[in-house]
C-alpha positions in Angstrom: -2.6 6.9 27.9 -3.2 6.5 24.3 -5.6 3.6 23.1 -5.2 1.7 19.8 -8.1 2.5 17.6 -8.2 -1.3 17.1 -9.8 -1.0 20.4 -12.3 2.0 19.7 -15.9 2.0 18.4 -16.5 3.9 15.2 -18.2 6.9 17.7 -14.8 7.1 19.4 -13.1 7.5 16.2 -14.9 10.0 15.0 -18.0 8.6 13.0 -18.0 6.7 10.1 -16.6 9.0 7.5 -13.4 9.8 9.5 -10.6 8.8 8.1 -9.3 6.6 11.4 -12.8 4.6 11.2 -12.0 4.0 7.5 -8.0 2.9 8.1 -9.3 0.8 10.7 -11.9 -1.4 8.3 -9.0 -1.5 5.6 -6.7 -3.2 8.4 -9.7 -5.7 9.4 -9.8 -6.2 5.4 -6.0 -6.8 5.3 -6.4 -9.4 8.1 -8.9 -11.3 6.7 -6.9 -11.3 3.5 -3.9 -12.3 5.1 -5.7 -15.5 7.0 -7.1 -16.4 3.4 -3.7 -16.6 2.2 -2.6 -18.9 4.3 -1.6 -22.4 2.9 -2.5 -21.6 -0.4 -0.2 -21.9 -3.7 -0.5 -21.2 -7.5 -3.1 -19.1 -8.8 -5.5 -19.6 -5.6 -2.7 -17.5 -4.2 -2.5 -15.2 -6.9 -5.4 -14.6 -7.1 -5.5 -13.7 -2.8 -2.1 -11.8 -3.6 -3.9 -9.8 -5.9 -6.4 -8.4 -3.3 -4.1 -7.9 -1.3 -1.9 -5.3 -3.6 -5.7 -3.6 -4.2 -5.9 -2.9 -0.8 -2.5 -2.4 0.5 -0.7 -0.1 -2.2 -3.8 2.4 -2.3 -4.4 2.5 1.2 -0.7 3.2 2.2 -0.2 5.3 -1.0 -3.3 7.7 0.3 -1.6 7.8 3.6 1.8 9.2 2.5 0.2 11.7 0.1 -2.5 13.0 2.8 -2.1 11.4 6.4 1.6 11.8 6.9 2.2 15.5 5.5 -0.7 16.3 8.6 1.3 14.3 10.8 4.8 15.9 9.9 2.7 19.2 10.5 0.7 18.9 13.8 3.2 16.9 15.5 6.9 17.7 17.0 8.4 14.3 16.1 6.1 14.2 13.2 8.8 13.3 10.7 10.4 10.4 13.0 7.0 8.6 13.3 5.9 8.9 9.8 9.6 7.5 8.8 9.0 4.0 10.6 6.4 3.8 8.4 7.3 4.8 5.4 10.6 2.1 5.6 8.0 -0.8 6.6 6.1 1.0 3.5 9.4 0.5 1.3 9.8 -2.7 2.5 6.5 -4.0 1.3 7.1 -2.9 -1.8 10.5 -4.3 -2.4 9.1 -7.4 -1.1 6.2 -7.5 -3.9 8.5 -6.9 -6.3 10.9 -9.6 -5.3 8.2 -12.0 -5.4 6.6 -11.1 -9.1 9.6 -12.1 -10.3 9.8 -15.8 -8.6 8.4 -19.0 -10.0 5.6 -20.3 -8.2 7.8 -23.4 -7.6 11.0 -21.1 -6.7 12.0 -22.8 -2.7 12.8 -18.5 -1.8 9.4 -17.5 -2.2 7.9 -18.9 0.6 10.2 -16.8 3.5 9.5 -14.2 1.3 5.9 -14.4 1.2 6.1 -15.2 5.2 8.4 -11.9 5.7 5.8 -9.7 3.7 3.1 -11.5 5.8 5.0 -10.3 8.8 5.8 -6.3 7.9 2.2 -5.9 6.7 1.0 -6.6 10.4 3.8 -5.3 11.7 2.8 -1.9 9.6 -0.7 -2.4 11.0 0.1 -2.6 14.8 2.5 0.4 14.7 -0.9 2.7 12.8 -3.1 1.5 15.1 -1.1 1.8 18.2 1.2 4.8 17.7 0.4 6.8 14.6 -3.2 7.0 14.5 -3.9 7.5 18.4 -1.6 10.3 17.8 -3.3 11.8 14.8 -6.4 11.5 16.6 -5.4 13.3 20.1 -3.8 16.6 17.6 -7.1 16.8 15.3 -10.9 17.7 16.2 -13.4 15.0 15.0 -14.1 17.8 12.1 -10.7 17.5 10.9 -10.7 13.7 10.8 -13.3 13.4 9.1 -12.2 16.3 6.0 -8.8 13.7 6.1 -11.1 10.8 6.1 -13.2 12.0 2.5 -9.7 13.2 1.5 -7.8 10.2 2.0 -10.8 7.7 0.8 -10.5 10.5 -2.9 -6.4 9.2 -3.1 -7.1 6.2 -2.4 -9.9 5.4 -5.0 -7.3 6.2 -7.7 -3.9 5.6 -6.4 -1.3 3.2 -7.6 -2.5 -0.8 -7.1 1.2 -2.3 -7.9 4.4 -2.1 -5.9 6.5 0.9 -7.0 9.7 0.5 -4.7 11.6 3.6 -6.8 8.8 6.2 -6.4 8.9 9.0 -3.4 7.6 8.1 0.0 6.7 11.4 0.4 5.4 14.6 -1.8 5.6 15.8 -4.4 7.2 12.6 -6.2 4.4 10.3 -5.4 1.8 12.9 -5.9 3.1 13.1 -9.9 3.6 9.3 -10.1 -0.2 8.9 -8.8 -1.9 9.6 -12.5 0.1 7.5 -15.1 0.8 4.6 -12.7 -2.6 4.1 -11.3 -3.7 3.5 -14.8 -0.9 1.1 -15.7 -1.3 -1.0 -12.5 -4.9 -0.6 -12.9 -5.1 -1.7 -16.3 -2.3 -4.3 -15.0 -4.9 -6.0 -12.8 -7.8 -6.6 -15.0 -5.7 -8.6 -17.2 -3.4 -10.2 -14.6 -7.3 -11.1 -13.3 -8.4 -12.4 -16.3 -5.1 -15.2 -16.7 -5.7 -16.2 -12.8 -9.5 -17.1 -13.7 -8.3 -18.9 -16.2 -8.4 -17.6 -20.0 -7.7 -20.8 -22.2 -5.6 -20.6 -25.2 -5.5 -16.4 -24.8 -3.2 -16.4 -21.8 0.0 -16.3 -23.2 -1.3 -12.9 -25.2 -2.3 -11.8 -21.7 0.8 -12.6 -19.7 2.3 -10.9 -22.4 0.3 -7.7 -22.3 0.7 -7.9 -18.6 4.7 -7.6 -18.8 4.8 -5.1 -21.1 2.4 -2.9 -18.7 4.9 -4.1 -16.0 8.0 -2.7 -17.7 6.4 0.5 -19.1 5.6 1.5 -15.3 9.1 0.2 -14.7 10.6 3.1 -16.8 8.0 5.9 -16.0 8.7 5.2 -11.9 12.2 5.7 -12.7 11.6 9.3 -14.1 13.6 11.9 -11.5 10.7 13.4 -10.9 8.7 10.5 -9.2 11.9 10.5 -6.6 11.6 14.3 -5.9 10.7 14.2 -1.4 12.3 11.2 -0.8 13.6 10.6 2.5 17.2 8.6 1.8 16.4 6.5 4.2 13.3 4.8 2.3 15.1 5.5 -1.5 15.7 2.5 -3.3 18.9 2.8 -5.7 18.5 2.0 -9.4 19.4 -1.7 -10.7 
């Protein structure tokens, strides 16, 4: 029987620098976010929101461009596992997106925020207890650890900002990873700087920060960055 790798020592995963010891201290991360989160409003939360897009879009981003291509590869119903996925994936992001453009007073934010609370851990169970046990009982600790220093490349410069248009899957995210990362990344420095509080310059940077916001609006909308998509996950344009 398969065990979770929430329940496995680094050794059993394959030493440090495999890439199931690394998804597993990005979803201890995630947790601790997501218990920081709790109860708070306004920029407090913003600012804990804001971690946890850092975190979340890279770190899933890196594991449709790398983990799940192996997956669909090694494994028979490859395609059918990495689908769940990639839907909770889609749903995250649609769910970001609805709440950037809510008040902070808006009564609909808070199921919102409690139903991306809920896929995230839901997204986490299902890695841990199906996918990744999988991944691990096809690969040698060799291979896992090549994944792990590939995946841990992606995810150092992937997108930081929900994208719900872009592919799932290759090669559409793979072309969307340069020009968004740098918008999003961009994107959070400012977005950083008006949560810390910036005095009589916010305006200017709230501005800035929209106008970053709608300029990776357009360039995820390019055909290109749909090219691989599963219909299932696509998002239709508004």
């Amino acid at each position: 029987m398969m065990r979770s790798i929430a329940e496995q020592k680094v050794h059993e995963l394959g030493g440090r620098l495999s890439v199931l010891t690394r998804q597993k201290r990005d979803h201890v991360t995630l947790e601790d976010l997501l218990e920081d989160l709790d109860g708070t409003t306004g920029a407090a939360q913003g600012q804990v929101l804001l971690k946890v897009y850092r975190l979340v879009f890279p770190h899933a981003f890196a594991e449709e461009a790398v983990l799940w291509p192996v997956m669909r590869r090694v494994l028979p119903d490859g395609h059918e596992l990495t689908l769940q996925v990639e839907r909770e994936h889609q749903e995250v992001n649609e769910l970001v997106t609805a709440l950037e453009s809510m008040a902070a007073e808006d009564p609909a934010r808070e199921p919102v925020l409690a139903r991306l609370v809920e896929v995230l851990r839901e997204d986490v169970r299902d890695e841990e207890d199906v996918l990744l046990p999988r991944l691990q009982g096809a690969l040698s600790r060799t291979r896992l650890r090549g994944l792990g220093l590939a995946w841990e490349v992606v995810r150092r410069t992937a997108p930081t900002r929900a994208h719900p248009v872009v592919a799932r899957r290759p090669p559409g995210n793979v072309v969307a990873a340069v020009p968004l990362s740098v918008l999003d990344r961009v994107r959070d420095l400012v977005d950083g700087a008006v949560l810390r509080g910036s005095g009589r310059s916010a305006p200017v940077l709230r501005s800035v920060s929209t106008g970053l916001g709608a300029l990776a609006h357009r360039v995820e909308r390019l055909p290109v960055m749909r090219r691989g998509e599963d219909p299932s996950t696509g998002r239709a344009e508004h």
